[in-house]
C-alpha positions as CSV (number, residue, x, y, z in Angstrom):
1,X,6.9,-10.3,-12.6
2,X,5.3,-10.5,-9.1
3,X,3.9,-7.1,-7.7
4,X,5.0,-7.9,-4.3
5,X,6.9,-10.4,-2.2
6,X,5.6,-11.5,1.3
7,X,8.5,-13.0,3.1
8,X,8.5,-14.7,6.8
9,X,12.0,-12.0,8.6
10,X,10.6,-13.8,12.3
11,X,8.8,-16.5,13.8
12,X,5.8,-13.8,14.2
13,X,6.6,-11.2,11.7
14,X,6.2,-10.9,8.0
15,X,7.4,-8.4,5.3
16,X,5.9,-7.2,2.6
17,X,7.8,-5.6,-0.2
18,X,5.8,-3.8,-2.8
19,X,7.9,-4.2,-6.0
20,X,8.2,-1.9,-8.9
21,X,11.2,0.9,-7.6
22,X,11.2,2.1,-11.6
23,X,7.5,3.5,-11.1
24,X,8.2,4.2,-7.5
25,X,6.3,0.7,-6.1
26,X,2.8,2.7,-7.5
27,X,-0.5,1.4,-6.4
28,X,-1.5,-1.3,-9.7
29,X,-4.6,-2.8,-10.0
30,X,-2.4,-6.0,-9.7
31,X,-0.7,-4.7,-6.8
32,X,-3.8,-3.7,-4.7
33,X,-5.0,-7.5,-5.4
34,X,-1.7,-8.7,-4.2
35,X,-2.3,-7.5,-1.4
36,X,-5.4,-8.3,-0.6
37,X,-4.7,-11.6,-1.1
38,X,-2.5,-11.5,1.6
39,X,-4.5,-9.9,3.8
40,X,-6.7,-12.7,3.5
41,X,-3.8,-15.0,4.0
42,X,-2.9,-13.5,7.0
43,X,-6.1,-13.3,8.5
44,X,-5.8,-16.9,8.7
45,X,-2.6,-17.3,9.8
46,X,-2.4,-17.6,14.0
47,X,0.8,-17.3,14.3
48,X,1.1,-14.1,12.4
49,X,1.7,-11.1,14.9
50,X,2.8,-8.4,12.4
51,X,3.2,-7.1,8.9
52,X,6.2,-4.3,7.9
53,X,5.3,-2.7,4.6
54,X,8.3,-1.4,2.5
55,X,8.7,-0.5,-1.1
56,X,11.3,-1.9,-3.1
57,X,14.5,0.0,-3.0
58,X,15.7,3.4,-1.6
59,X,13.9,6.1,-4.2
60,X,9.9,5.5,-3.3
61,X,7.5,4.1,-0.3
62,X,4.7,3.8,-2.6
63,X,3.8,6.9,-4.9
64,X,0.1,6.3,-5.0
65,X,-1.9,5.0,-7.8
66,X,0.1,4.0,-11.3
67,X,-1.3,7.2,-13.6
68,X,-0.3,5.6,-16.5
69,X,-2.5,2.4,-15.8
70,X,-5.3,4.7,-14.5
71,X,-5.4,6.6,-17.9
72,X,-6.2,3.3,-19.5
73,X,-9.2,2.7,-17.0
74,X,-12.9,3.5,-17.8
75,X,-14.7,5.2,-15.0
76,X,-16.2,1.8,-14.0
77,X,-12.7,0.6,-13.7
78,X,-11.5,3.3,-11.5
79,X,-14.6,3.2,-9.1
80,X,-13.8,-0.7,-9.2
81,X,-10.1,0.2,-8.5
82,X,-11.0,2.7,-5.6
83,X,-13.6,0.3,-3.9
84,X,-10.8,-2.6,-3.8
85,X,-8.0,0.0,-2.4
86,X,-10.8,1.0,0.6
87,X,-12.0,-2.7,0.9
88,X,-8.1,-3.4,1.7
89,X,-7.9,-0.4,3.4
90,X,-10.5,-1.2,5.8
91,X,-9.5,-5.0,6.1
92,X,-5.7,-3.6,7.2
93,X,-7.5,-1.2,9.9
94,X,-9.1,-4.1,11.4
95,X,-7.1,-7.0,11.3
96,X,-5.5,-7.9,14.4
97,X,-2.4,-8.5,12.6
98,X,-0.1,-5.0,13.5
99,X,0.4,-3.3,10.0
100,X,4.3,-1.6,10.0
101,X,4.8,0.8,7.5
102,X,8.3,1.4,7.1
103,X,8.6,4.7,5.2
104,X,12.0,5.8,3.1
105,X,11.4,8.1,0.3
106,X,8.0,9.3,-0.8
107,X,4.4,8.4,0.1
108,X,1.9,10.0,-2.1
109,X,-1.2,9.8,-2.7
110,X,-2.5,6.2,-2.1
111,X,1.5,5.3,-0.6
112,X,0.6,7.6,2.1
113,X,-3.3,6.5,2.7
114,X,-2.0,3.0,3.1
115,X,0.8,4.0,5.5
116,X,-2.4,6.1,7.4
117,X,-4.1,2.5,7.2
118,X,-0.9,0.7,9.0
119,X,-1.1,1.0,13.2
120,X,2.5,2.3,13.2
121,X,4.4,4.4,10.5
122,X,8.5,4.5,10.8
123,X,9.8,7.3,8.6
124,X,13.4,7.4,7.5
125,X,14.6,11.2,7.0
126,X,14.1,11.2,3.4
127,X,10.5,10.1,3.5
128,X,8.0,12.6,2.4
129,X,4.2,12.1,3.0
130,X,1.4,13.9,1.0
131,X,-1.8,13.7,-0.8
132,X,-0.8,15.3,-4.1
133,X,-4.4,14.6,-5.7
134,X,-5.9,17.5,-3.9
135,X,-3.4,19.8,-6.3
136,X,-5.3,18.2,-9.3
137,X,-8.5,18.8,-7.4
138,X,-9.6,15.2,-6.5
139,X,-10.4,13.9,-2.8
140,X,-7.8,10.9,-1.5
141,X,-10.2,7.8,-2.9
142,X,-9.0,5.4,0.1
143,X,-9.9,6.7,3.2
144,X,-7.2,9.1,3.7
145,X,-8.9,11.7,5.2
């Protein structure tokens, strides 16, 4: 199953639909790579004006980083995990291509960094942003701050 679709809605505007509403569209390694990919794409693409990020479904935005797949990760795999989230963190900040998030239900942890990494956030009245690591006594690992 693909980790996200990246659909053409306009002649200049793209969306990107993180997929995975049972675990709440978390942050996967495979997901994070997804979208890098497309960053690159995008990068390329002249025509492309702007990017709406949405999760699938109604329950979840993105609700950060998959903790079951991070439990299976040695620390070199998490530091590998958390260099790629900044990378595309950083590539999203300055690409000329406007980043929409489009926010309905909650943004944790990494949902909420990358909505902080989009130039414009759109929050429905059940959205909910927060950096629940700090409760578990770990820094946001993508820039959040």
């Amino acid at each position: 199953m693909p980790e996200m679709i990246a659909e053409r809605v306009a002649e200049h505007v793209e969306r990107w639909t993180f997929l995975g509403e049972a675990r709440r569209n978390t942050l996967t390694r495979a997901l994070v790579a997804a979208l890098g990919l497309e960053l690159s794409r995008a990068a390329g693409d002249r025509s492309l004006r702007s990017v709406v990020l949405t999760g699938e479904g109604r329950q979840s935005f993105c609700a950060g980083a998959d903790l079951k797949e991070r439990r299976m990760m040695s620390a070199a795999d998490v530091g590998q995990f958390l260099d790629d989230l900044r990378r595309l963190m950083l590539g999203m900040e300055r690409s000329p291509v406007v980043f929409l998030a489009a926010l309905e239900g909650p943004a944790f942890g990494g949902g909420t960094e990358l909505a902080l990494a989009a130039d414009l956030r759109v929050a429905s009245e059940s959205a909910t942003l927060a950096l629940t690591e700090v409760t578990l006594g770990i820094i946001p690992g993508a820039g959040g701050t």
